[in-house]
mmCIF file of the N, C-alpha and C atoms, coordinates in Angstrom:
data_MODEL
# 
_entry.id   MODEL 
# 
loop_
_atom_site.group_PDB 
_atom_site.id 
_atom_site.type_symbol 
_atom_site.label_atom_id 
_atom_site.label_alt_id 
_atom_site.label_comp_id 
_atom_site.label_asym_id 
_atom_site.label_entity_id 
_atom_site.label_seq_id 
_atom_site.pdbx_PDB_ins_code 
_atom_site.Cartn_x 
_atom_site.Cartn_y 
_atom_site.Cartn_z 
_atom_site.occupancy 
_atom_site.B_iso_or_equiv 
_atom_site.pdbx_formal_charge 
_atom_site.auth_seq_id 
_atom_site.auth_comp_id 
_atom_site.auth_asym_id 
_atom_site.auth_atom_id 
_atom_site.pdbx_PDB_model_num 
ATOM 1   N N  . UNK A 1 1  ? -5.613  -15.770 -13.438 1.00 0.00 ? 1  UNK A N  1 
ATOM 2   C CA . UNK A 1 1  ? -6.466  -15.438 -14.577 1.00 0.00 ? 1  UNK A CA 1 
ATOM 3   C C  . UNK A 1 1  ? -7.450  -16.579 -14.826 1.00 0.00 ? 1  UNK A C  1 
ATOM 4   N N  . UNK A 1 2  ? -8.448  -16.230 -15.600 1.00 0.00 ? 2  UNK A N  1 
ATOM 5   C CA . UNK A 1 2  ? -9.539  -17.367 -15.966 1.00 0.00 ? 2  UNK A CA 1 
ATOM 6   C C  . UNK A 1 2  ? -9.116  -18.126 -16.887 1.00 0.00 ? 2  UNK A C  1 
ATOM 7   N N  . UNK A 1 3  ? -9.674  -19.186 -16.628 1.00 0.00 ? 3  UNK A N  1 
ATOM 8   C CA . UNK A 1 3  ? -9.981  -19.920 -18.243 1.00 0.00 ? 3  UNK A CA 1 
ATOM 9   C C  . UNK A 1 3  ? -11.338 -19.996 -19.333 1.00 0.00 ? 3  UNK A C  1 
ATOM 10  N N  . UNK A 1 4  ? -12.005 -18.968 -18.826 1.00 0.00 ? 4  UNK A N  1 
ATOM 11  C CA . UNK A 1 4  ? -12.931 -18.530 -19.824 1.00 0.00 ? 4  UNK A CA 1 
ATOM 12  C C  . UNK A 1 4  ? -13.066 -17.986 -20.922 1.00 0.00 ? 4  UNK A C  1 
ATOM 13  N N  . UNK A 1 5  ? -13.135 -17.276 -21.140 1.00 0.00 ? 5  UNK A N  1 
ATOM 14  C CA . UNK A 1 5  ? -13.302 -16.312 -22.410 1.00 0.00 ? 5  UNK A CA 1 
ATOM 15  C C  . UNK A 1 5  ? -12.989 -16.337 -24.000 1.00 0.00 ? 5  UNK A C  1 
ATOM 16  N N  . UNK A 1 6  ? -13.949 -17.851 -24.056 1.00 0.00 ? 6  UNK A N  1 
ATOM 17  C CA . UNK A 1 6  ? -13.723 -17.645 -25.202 1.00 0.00 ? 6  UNK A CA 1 
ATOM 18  C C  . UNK A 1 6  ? -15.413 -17.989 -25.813 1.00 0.00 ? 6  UNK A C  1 
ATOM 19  N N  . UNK A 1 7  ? -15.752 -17.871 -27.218 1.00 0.00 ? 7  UNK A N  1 
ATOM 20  C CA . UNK A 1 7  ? -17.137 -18.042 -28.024 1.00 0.00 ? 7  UNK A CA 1 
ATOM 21  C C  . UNK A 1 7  ? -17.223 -18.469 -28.908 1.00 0.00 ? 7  UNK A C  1 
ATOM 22  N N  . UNK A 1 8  ? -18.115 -19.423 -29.456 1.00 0.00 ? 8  UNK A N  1 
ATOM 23  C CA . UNK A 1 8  ? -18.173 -19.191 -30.642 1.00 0.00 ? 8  UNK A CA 1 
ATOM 24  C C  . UNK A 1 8  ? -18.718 -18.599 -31.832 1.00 0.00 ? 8  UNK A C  1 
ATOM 25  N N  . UNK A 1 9  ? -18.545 -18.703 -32.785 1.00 0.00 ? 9  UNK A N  1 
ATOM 26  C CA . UNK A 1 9  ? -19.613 -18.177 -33.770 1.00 0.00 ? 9  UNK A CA 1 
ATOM 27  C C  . UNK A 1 9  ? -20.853 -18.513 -33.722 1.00 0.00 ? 9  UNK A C  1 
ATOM 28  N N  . UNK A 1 10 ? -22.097 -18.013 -34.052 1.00 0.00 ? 10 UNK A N  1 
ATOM 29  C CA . UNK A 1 10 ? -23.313 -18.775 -34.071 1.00 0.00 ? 10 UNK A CA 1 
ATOM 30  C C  . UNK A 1 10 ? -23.472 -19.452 -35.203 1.00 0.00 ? 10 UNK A C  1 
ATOM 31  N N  . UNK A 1 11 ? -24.220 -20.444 -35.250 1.00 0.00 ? 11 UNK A N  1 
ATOM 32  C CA . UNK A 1 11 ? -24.103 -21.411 -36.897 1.00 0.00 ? 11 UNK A CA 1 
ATOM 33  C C  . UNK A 1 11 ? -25.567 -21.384 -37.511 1.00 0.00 ? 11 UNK A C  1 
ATOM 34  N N  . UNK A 1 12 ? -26.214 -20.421 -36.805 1.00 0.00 ? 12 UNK A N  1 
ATOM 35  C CA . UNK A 1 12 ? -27.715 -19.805 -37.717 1.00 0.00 ? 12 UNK A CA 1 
ATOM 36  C C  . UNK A 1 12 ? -28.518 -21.198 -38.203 1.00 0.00 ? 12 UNK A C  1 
ATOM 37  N N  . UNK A 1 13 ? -28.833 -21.855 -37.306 1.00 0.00 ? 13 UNK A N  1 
ATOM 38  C CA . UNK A 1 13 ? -29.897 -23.067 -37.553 1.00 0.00 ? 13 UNK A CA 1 
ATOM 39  C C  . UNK A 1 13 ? -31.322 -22.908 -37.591 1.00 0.00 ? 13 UNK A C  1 
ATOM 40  N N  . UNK A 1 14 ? -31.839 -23.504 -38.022 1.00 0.00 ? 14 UNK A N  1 
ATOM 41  C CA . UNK A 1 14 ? -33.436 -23.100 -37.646 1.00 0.00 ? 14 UNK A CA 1 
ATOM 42  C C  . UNK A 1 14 ? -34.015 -23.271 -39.371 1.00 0.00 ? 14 UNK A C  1 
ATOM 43  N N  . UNK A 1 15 ? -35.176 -23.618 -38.972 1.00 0.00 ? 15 UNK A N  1 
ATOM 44  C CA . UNK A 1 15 ? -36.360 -23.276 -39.820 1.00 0.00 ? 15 UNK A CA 1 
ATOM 45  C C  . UNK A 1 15 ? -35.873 -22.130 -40.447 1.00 0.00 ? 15 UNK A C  1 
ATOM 46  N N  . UNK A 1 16 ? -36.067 -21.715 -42.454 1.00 0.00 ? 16 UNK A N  1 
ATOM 47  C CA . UNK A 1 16 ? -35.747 -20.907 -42.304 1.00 0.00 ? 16 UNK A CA 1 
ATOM 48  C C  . UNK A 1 16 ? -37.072 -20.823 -43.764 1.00 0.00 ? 16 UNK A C  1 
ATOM 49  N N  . UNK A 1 17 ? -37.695 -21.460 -44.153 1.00 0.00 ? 17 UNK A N  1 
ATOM 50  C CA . UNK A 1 17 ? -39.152 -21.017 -44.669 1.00 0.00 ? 17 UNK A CA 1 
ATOM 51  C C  . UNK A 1 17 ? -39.882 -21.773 -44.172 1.00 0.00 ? 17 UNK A C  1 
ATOM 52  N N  . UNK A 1 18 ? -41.243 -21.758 -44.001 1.00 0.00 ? 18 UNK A N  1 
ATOM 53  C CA . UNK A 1 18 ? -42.149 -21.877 -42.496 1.00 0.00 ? 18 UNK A CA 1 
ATOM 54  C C  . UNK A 1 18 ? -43.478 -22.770 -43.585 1.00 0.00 ? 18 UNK A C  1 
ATOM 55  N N  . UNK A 1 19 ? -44.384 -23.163 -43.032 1.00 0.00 ? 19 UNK A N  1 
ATOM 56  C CA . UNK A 1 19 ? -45.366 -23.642 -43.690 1.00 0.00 ? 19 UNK A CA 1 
ATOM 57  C C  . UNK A 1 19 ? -46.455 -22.824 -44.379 1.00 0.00 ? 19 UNK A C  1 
ATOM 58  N N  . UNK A 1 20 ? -46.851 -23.590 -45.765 1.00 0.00 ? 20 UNK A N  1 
ATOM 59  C CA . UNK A 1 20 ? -47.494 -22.751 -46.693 1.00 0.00 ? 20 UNK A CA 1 
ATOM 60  C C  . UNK A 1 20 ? -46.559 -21.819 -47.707 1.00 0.00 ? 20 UNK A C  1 
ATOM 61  N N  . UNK A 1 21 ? -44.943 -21.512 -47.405 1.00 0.00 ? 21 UNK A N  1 
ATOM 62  C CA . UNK A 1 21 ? -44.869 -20.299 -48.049 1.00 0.00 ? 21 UNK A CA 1 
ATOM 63  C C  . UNK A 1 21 ? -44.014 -21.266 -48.963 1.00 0.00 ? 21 UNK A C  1 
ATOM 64  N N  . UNK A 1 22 ? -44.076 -20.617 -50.260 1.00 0.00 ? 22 UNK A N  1 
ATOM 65  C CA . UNK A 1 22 ? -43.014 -21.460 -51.362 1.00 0.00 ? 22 UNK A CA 1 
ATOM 66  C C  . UNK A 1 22 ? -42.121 -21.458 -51.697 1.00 0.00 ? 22 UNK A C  1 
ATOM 67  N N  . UNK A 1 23 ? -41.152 -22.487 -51.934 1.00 0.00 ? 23 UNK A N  1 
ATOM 68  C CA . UNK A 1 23 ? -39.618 -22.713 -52.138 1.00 0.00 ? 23 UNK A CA 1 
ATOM 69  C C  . UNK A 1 23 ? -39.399 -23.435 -53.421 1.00 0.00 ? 23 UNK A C  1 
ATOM 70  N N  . UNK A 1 24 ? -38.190 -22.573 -54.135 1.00 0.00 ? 24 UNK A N  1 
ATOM 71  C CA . UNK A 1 24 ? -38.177 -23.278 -55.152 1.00 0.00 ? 24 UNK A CA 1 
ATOM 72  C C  . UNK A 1 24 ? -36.697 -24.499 -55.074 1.00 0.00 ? 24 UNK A C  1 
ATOM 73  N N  . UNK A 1 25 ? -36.844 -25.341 -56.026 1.00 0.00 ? 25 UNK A N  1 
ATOM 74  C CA . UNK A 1 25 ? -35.535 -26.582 -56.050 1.00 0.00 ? 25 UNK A CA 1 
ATOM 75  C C  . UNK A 1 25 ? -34.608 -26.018 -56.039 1.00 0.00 ? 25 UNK A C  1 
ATOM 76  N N  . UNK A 1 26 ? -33.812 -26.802 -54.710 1.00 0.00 ? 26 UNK A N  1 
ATOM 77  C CA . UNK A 1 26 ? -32.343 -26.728 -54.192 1.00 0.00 ? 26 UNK A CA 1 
ATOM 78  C C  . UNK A 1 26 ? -32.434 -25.498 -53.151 1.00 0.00 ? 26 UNK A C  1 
ATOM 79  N N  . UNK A 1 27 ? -33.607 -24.693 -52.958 1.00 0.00 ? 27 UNK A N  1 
ATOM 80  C CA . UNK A 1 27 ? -33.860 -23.855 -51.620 1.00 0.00 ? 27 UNK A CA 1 
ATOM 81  C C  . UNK A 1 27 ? -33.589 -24.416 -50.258 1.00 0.00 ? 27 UNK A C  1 
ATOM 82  N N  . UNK A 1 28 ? -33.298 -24.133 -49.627 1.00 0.00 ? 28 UNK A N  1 
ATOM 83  C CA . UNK A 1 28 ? -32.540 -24.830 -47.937 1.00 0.00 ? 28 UNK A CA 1 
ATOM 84  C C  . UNK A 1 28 ? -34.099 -23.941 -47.282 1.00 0.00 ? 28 UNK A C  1 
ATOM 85  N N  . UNK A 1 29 ? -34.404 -25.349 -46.700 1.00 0.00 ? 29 UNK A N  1 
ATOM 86  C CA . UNK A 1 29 ? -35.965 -25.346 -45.562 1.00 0.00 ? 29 UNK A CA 1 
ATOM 87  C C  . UNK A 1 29 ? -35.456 -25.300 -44.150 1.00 0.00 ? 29 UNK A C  1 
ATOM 88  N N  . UNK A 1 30 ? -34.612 -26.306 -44.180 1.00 0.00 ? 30 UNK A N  1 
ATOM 89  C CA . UNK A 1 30 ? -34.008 -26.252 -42.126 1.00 0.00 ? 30 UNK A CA 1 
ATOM 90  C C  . UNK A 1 30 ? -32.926 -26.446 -42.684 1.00 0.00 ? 30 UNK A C  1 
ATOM 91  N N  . UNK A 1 31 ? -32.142 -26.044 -41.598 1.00 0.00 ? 31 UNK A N  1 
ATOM 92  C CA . UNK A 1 31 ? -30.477 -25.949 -41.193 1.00 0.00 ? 31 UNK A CA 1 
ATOM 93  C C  . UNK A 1 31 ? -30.545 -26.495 -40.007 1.00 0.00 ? 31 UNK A C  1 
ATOM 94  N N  . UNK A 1 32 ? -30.459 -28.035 -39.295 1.00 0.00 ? 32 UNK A N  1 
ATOM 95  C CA . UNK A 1 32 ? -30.255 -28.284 -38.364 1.00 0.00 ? 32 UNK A CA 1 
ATOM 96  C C  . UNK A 1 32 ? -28.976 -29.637 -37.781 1.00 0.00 ? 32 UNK A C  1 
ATOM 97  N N  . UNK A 1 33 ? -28.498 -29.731 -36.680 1.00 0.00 ? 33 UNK A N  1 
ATOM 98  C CA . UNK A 1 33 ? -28.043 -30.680 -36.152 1.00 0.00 ? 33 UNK A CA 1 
ATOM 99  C C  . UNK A 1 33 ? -28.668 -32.066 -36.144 1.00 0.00 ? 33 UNK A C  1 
ATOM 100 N N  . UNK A 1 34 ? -28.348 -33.183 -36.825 1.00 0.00 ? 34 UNK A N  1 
ATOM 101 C CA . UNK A 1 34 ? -28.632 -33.993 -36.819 1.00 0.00 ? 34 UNK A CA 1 
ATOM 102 C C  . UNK A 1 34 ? -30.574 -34.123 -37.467 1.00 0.00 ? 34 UNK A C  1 
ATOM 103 N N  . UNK A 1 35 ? -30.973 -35.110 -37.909 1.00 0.00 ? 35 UNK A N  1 
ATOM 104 C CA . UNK A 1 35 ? -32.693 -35.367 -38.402 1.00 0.00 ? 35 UNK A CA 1 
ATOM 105 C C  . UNK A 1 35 ? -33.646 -35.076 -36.993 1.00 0.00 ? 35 UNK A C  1 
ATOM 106 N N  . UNK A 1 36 ? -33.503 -33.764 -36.697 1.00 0.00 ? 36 UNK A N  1 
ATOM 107 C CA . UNK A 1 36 ? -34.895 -33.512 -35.716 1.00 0.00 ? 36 UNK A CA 1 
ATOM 108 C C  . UNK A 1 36 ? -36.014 -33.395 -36.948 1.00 0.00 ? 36 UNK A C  1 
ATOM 109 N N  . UNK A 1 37 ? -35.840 -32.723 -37.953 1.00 0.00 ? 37 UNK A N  1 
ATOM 110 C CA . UNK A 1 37 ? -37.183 -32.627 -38.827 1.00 0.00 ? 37 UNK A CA 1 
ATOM 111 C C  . UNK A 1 37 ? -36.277 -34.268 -40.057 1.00 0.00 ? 37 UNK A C  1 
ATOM 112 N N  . UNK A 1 38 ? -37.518 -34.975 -40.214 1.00 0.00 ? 38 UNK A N  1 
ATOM 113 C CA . UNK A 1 38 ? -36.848 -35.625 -41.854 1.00 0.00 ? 38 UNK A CA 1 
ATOM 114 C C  . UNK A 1 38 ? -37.812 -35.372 -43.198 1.00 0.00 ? 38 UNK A C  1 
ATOM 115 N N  . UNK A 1 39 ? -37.197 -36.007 -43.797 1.00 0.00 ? 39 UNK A N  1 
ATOM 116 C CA . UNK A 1 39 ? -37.125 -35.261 -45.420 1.00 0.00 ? 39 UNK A CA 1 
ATOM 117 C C  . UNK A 1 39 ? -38.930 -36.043 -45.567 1.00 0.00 ? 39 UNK A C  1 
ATOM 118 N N  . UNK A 1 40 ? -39.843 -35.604 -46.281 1.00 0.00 ? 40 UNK A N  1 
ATOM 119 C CA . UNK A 1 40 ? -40.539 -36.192 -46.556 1.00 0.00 ? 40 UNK A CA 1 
ATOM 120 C C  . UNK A 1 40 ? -40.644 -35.890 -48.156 1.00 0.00 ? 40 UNK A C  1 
ATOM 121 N N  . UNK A 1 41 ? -41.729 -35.665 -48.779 1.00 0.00 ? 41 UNK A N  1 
ATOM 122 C CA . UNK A 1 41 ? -41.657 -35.819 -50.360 1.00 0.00 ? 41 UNK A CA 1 
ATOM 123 C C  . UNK A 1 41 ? -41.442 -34.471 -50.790 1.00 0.00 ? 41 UNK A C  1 
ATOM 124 N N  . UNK A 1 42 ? -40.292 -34.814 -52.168 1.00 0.00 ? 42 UNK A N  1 
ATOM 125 C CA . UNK A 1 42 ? -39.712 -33.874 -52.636 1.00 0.00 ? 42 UNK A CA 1 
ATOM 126 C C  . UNK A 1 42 ? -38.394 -33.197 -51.504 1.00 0.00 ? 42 UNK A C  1 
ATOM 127 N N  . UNK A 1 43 ? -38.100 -33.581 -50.925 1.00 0.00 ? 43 UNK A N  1 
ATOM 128 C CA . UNK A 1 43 ? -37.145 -33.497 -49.847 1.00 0.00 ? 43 UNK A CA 1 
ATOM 129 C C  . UNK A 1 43 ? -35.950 -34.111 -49.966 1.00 0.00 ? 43 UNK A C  1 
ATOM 130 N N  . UNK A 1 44 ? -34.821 -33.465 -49.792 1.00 0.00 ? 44 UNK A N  1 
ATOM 131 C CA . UNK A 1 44 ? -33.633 -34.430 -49.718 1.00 0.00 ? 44 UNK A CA 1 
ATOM 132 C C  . UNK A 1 44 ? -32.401 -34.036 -48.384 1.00 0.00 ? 44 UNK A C  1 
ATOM 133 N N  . UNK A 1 45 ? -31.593 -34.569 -48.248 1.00 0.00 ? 45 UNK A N  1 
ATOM 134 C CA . UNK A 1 45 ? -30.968 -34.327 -47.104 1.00 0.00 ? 45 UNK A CA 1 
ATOM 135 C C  . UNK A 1 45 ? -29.484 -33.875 -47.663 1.00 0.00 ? 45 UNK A C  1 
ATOM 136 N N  . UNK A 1 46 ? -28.723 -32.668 -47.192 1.00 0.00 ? 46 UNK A N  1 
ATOM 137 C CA . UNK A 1 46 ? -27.647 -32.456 -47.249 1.00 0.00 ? 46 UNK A CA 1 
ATOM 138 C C  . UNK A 1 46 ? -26.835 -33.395 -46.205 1.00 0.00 ? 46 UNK A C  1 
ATOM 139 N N  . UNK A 1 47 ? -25.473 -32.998 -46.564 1.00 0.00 ? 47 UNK A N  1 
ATOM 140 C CA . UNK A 1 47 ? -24.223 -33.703 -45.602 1.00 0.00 ? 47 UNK A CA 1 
ATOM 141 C C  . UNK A 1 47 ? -24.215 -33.258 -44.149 1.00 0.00 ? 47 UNK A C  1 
ATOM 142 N N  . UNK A 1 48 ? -24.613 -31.826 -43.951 1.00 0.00 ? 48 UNK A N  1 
ATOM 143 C CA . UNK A 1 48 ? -24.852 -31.273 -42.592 1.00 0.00 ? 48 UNK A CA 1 
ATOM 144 C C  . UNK A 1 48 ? -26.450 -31.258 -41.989 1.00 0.00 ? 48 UNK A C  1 
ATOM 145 N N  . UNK A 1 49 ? -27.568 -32.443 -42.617 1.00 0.00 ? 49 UNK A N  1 
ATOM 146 C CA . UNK A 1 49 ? -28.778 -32.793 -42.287 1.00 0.00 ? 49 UNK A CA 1 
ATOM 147 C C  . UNK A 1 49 ? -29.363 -31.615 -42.649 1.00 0.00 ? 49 UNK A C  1 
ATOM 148 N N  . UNK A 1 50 ? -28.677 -30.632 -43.749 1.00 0.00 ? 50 UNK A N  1 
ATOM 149 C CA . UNK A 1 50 ? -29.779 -29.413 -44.325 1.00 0.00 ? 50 UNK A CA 1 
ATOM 150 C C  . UNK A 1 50 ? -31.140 -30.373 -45.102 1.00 0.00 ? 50 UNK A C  1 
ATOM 151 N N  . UNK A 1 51 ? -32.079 -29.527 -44.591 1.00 0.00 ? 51 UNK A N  1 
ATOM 152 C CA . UNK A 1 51 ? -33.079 -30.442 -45.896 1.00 0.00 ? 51 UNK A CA 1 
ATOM 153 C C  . UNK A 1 51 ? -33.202 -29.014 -46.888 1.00 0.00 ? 51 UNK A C  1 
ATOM 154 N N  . UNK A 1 52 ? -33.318 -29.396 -48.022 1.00 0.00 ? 52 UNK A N  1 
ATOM 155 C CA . UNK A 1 52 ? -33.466 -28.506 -49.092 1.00 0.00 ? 52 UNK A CA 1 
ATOM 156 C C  . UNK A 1 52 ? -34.879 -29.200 -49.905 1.00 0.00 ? 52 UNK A C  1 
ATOM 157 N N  . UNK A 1 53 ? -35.366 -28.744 -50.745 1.00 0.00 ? 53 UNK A N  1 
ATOM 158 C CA . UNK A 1 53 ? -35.909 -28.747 -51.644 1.00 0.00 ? 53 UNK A CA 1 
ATOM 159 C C  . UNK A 1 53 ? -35.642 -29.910 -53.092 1.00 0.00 ? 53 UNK A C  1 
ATOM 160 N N  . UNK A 1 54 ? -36.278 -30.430 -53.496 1.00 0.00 ? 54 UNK A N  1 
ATOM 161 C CA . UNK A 1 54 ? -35.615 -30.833 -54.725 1.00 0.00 ? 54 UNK A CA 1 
ATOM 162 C C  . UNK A 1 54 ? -36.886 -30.517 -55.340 1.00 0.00 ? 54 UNK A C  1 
ATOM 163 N N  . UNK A 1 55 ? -37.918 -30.077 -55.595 1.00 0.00 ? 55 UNK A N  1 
ATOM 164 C CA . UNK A 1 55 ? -39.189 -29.159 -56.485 1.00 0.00 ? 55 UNK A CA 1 
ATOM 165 C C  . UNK A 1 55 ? -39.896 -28.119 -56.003 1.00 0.00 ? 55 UNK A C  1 
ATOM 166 N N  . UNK A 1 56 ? -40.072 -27.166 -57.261 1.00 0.00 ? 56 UNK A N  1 
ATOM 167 C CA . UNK A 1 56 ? -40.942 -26.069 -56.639 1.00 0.00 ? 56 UNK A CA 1 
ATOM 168 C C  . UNK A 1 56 ? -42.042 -26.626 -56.051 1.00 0.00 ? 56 UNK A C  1 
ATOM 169 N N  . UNK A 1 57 ? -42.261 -26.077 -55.188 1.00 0.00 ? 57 UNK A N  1 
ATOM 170 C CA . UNK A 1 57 ? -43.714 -25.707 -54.338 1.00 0.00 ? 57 UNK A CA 1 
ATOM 171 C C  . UNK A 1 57 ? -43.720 -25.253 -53.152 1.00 0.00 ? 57 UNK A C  1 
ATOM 172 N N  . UNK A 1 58 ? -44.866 -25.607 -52.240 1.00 0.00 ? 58 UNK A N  1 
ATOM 173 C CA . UNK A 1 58 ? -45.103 -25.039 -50.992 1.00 0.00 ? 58 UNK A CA 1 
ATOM 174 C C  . UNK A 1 58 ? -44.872 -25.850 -49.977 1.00 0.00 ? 58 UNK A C  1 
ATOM 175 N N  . UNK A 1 59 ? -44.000 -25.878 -48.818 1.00 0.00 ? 59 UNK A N  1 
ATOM 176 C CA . UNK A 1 59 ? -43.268 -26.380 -47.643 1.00 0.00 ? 59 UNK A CA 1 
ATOM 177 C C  . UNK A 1 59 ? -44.873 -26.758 -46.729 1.00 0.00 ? 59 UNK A C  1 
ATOM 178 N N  . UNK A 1 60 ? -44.718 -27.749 -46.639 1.00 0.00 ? 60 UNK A N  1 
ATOM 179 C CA . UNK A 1 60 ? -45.448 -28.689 -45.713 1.00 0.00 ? 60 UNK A CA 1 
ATOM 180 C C  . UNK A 1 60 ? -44.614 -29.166 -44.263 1.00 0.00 ? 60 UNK A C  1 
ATOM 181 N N  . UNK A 1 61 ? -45.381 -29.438 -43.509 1.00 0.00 ? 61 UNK A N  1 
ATOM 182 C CA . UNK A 1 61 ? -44.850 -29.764 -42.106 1.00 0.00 ? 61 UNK A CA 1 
ATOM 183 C C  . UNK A 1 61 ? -46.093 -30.967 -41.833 1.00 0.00 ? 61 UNK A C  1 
ATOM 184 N N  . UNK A 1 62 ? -45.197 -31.708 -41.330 1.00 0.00 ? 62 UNK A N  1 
ATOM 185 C CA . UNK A 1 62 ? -45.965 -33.127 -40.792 1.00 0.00 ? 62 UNK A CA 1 
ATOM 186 C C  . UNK A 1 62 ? -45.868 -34.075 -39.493 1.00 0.00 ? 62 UNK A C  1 
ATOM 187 N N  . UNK A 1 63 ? -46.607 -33.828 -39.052 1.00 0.00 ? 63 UNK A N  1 
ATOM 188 C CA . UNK A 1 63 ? -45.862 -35.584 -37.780 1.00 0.00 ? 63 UNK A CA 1 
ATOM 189 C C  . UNK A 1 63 ? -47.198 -36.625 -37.700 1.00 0.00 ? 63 UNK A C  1 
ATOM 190 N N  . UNK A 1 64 ? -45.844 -37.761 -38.101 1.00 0.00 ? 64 UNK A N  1 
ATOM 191 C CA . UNK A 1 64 ? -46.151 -39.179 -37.746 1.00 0.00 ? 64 UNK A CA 1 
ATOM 192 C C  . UNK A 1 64 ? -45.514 -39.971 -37.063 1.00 0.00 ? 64 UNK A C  1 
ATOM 193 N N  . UNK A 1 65 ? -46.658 -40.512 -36.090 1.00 0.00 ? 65 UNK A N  1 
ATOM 194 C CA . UNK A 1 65 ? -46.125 -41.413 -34.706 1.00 0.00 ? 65 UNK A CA 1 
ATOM 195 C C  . UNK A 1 65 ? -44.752 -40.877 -33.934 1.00 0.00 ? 65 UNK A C  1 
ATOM 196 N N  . UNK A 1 66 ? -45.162 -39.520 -33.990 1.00 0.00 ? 66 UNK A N  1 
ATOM 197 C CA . UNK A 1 66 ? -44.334 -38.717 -33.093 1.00 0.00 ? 66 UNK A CA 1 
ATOM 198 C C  . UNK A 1 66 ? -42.805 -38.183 -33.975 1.00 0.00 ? 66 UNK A C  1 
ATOM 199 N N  . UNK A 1 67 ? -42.523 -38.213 -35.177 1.00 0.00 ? 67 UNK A N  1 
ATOM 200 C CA . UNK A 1 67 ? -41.842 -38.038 -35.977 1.00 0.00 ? 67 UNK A CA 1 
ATOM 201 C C  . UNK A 1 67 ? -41.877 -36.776 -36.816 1.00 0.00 ? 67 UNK A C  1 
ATOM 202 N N  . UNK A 1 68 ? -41.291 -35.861 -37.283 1.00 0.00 ? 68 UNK A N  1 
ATOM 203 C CA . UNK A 1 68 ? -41.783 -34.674 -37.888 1.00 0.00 ? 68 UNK A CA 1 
ATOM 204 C C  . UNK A 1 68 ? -41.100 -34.616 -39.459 1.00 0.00 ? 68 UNK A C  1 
ATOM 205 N N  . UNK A 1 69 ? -41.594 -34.517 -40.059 1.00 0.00 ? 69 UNK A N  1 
ATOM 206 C CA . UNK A 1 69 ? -41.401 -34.627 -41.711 1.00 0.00 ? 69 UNK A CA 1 
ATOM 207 C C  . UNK A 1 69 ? -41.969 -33.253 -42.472 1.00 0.00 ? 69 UNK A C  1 
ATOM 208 N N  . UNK A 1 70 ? -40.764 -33.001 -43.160 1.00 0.00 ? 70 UNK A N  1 
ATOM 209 C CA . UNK A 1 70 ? -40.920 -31.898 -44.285 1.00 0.00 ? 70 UNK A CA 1 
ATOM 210 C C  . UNK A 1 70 ? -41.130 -32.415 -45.635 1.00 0.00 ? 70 UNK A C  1 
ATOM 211 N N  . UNK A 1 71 ? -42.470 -31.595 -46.445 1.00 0.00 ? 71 UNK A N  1 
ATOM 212 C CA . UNK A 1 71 ? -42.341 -31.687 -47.510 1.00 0.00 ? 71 UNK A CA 1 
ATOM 213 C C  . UNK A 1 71 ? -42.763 -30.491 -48.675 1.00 0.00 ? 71 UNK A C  1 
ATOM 214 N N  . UNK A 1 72 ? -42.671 -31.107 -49.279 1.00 0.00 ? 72 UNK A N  1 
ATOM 215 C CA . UNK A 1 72 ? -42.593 -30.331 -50.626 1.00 0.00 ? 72 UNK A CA 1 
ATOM 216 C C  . UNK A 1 72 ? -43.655 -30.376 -51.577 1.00 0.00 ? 72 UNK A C  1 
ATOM 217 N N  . UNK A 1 73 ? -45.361 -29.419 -51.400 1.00 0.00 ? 73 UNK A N  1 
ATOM 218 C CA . UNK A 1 73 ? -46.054 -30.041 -52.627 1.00 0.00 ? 73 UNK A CA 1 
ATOM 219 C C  . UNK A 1 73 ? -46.993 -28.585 -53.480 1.00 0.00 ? 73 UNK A C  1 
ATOM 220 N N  . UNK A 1 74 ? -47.527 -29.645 -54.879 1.00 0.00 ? 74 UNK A N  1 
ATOM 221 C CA . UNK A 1 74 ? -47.939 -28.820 -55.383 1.00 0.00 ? 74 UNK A CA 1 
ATOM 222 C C  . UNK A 1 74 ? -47.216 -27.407 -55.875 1.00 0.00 ? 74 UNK A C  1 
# 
């Protein structure tokens, strides 16, 4: 017999409001493994590197010096 067959669950990561559209405080922006995106303003980091929201507004996307940053404005 094999030793295959087994799966896991999927853990639904990703981007999950996109740039321009608005999120209000404590809304979850990415769900990811480890800081591929980091927090930029109005941004904060969960225990599982969720970034959420900490003010209403509209989700910004940024890179500097090759770095990608989420934020939060207006």
């Amino acid at each position: 017999s094999t030793k295959n067959g087994r799966d896991s669950n999927s853990k639904r990561l990703g981007v999950k409001v996109y740039g321009n559209q608005p999120v209000k405080a404590g809304g979850i922006m990415i769900r990811q493994r480890g800081l591929t995106f980091k927090p930029g303003i109005s941004v904060s980091v969960g225990k599982d590197y969720t970034l959420f929201a900490t003010q209403n507004g509209y989700v910004q996307f940024e890179t500097i010096n090759d770095k990608k940053f989420v934020s939060v404005v207006g």
